[in-house]
Structure formats: C-alpha cells, structure tokens
C-alpha positions as CSV (number, residue, x, y, z in Angstrom):
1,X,32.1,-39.7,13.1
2,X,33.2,-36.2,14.2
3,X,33.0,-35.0,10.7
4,X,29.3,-36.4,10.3
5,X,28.3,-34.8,13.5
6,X,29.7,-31.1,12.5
7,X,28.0,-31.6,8.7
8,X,24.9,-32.6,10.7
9,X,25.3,-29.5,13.6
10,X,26.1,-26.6,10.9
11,X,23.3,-28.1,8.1
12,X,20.3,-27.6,11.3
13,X,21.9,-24.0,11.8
14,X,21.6,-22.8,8.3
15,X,17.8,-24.3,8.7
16,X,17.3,-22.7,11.9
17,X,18.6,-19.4,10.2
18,X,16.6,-19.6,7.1
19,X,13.6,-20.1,9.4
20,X,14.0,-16.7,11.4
21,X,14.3,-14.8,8.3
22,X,11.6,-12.9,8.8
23,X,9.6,-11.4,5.2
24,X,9.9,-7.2,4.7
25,X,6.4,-5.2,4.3
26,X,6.7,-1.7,2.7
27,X,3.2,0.2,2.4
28,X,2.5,3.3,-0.1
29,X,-0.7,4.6,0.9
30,X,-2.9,7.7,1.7
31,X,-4.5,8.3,4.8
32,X,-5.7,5.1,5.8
33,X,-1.9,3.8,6.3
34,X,-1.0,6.9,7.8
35,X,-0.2,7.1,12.1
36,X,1.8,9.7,13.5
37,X,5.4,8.7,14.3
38,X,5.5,5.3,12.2
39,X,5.1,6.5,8.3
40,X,8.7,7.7,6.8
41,X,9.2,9.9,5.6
42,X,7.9,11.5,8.6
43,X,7.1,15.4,6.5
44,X,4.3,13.3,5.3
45,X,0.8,14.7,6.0
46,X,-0.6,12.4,8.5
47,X,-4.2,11.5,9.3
48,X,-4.4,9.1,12.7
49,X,-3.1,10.6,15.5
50,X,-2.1,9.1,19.3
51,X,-4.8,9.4,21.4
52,X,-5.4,13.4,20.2
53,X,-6.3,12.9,16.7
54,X,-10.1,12.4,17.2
55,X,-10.5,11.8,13.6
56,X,-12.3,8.4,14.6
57,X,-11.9,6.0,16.9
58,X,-8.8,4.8,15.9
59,X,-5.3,6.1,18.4
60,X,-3.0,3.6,18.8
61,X,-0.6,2.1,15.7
62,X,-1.4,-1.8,16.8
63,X,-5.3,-0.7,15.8
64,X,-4.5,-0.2,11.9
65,X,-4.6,-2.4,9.2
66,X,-1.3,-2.7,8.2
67,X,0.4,-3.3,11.8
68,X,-2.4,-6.0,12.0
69,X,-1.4,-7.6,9.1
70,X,2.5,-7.0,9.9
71,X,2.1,-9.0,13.1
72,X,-0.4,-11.7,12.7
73,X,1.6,-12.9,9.6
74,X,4.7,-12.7,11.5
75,X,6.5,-10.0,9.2
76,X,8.9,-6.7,9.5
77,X,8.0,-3.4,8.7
78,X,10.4,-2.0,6.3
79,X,8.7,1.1,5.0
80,X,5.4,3.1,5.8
81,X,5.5,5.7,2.6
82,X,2.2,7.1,3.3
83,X,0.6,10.5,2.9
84,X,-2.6,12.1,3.9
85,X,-4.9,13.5,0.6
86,X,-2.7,11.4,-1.7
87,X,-3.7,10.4,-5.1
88,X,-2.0,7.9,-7.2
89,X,-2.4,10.4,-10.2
90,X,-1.2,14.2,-10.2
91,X,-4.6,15.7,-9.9
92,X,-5.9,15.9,-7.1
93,X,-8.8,18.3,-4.8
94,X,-10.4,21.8,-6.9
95,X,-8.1,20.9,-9.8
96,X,-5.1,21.4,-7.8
97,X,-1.9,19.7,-9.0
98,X,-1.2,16.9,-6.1
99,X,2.3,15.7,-8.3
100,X,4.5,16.4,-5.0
101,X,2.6,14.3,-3.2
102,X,1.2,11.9,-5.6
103,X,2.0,8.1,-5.6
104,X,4.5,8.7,-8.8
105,X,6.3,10.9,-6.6
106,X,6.9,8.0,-3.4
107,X,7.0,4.6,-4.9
108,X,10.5,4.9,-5.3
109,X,11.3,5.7,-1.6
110,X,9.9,1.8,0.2
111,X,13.4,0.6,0.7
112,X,14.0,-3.2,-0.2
113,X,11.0,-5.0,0.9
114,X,9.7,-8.9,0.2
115,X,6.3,-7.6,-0.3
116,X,4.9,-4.1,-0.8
117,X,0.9,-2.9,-0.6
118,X,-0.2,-0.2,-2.6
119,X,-3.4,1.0,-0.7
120,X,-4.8,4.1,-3.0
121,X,-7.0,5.5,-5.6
122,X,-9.5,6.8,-2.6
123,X,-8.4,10.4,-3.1
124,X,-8.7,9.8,-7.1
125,X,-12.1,8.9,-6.8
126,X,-13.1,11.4,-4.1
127,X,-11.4,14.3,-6.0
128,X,-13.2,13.6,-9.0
129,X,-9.7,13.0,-10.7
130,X,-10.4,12.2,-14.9
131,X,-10.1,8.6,-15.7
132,X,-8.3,9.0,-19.0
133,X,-7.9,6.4,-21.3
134,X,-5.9,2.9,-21.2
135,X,-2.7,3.8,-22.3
136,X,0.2,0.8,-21.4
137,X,3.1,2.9,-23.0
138,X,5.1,5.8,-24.1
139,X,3.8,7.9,-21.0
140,X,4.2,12.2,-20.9
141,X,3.7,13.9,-18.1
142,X,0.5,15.0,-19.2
143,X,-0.8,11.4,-18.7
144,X,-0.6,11.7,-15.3
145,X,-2.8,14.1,-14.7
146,X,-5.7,11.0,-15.7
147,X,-6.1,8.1,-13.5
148,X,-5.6,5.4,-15.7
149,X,-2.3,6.4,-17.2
150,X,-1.4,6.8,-14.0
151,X,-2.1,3.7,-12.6
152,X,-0.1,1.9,-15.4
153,X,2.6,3.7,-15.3
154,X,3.0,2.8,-11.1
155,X,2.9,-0.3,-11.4
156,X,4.9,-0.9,-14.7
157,X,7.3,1.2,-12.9
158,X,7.1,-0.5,-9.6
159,X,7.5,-4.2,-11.5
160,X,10.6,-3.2,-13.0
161,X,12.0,-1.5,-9.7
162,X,11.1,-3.7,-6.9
163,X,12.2,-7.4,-8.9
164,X,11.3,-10.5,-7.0
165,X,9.1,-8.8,-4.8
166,X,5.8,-9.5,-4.5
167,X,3.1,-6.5,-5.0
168,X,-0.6,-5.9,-3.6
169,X,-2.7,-3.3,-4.8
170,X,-5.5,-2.8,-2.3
171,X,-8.9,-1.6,-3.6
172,X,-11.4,0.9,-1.1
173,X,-14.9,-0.3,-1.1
174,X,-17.4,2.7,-2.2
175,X,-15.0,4.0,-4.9
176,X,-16.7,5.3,-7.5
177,X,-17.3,2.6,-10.1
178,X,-14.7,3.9,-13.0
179,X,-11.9,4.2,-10.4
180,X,-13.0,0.7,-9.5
181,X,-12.7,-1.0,-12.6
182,X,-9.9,0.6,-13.6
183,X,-7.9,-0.4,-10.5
184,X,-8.9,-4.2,-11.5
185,X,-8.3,-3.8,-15.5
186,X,-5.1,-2.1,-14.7
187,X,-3.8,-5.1,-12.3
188,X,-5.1,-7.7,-14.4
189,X,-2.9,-6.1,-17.2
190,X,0.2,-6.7,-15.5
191,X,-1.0,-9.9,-13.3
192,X,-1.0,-7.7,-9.9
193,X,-2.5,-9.4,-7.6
194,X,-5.3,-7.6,-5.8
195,X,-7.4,-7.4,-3.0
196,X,-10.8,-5.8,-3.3
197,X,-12.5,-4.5,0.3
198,X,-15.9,-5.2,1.0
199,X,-18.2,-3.3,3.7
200,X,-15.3,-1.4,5.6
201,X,-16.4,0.4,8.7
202,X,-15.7,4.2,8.8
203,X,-15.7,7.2,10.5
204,X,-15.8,10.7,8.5
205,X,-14.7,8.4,5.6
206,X,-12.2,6.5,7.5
207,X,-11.5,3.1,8.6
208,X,-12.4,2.8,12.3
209,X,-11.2,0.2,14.6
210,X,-13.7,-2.2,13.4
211,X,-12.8,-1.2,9.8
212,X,-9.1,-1.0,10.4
213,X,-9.8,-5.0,11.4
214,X,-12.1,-5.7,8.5
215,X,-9.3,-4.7,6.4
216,X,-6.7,-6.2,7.8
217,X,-8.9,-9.6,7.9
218,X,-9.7,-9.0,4.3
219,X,-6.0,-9.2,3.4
220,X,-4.9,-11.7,4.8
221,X,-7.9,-14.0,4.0
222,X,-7.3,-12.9,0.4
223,X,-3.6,-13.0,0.0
C-alpha cells in the first residue's frame, strides 16, 4: 500500500512540475519592441523611454506589446533583441549600410527560447530599401543589401538555429505594398506562421498605448 501511495505522491509532482513550466518568449525587433532598460543587449538604440521619452504616449514597459503578450499568456521573457532604425536587410536610411545593426546581425543573440517574434521590415519599407528578387539559396553578401534575399535568408537561418521552437513573423500595417507581400510570400515559403496587423494606432509612426494594445490583441487572437 505504501509503495502505491509514493508511485501515486511523486507521479502528481512530476504533473505539478510540468505544469509550472512556464514557455520562453525572445523578441527581434526595431523600435516598436524597444523600452529602455528591458532590450539586451542594452547598446542597442532605443526608442520608448520611462516617463522622459515623449516620443508618444507610451512610458512604462507593462504598456507595450510584447510585455502584454508575455503576461496575459502567462510566459517568460527570455530575450528582448531589439534596436531602434533596424532593418531586416543591410540597407537602410540615404543608402547607408545598416549591416551592424541589421536583423542578420542579432538573430543569433535571443538565447534558448520556446517561441521567438520577429517584428520588422518597418524600417525596410520606410527607408526605401530594394526589394530584390526571390532568391531561396546560395546567398552572397551582396543579397543582403535587397529585402527579399534578406528575408529568406533570416528565417532559413533562424529554422535551422532555433529547432523545436516555434517562430512568428509580425507584419506592420501601412508597409508599403512590395515589403508587404514579400513578408507573406517569404513566410509562406518556409510555413512561418504570421501575423498581419490591421489599423494600429500611432504616434510620429509609432504604436501608442492604444496601438501597443491593438497589437498585442492582434497576436494573441491570431496565434
């Protein structure tokens, strides 16, 4: 009878542990993921700001998307790899090369997460940024320099790199149409999943409180 009870006592706390195993979250983003103090690592350009930044109404981390998302789903934050004027691609404002800061350049650095959202391709759009062509294989560096090779090569990358964890790409509403499309031809490629915003609020270009919400919303609705 003793025996029964301890098989009994140690199966519920093997169920009680696997059910306070709490799923990871890593972000790679621009701006719009970025908050002072909470995006690693932290020589990253930021955008929101504490209380000071004034760039919309936005100034405290529990206001953005992703800490939203984090806690109404009942996650962990593993990793925050955002940065301010990032593009996915290696071009980014006047022509200048953004490859230091580019996507390419993080999506290595998000840790060991359960599932990771890739939240750009703003930048790309607003910077003008060429499309490209499709290309699926046999990158160069010059490829990166386009938007679609680009965009393949992330998330071919990122497949291969992050196994057994499950990917997001996040698309902006009012991108221009080519980024767009791309973004959903590209994912559709490799069966990424992806989430495609609709009607975000914003402030100088920027989700605001209400948009932060909207996005968050958005994601979870559509995961």
């Amino acid at each position: 009878m003793k025996k029964i009870v301890c098989l009994i006592m140690c199966a519920w706390c093997c169920l009680t542990a696997a059910a306070q195993v709490r799923e990871s979250v890593s972000v790679l983003g621009d701006s719009y993921s970025t908050f002072e103090g909470y995006v690693s690592p932290d020589t990253n350009e930021m955008w929101y700001y504490a209380k000071h930044g004034g760039n919309t109404d936005v100034e405290d981390v529990t206001q953005t998307w992703w800490h939203q998302v984090v806690k109404r789903q009942g996650w962990k934050l593993c990793q925050n790899n955002s940065y301010s004027g990032s593009t996915i691609g290696y071009q980014g404002y006047d022509g200048n090369d953004y490859s230091k800061r580019s996507f390419l350049s993080r999506m290595d650095n998000l840790g060991c997460p359960d599932i990771i959202f890739v939240f750009g391709g703003t930048n790309d759009s607003w910077a003008g940024e060429p499309v490209g062509e499709y290309k699926y294989e046999k990158w160069n560096k010059g490829d990166f320099y386009t938007f679609r090779p680009a965009m393949a090569y992330m998330l071919d990358h990122m497949l291969k790199r992050y196994v057994n964890t499950r990917i997001y790409v996040i698309i902006n509403s009012e991108l221009h149409d080519d980024i767009a499309e791309s973004m959903r031809t590209i994912c559709e490629h490799y069966g990424v999943k992806y989430i495609e915003l609709k009607d975000i609020d914003k402030m100088n270009g920027h989700p605001s409180i209400k948009g932060m919400a909207q996005i968050a919303n958005q994601v979870i609705e559509k995961m």
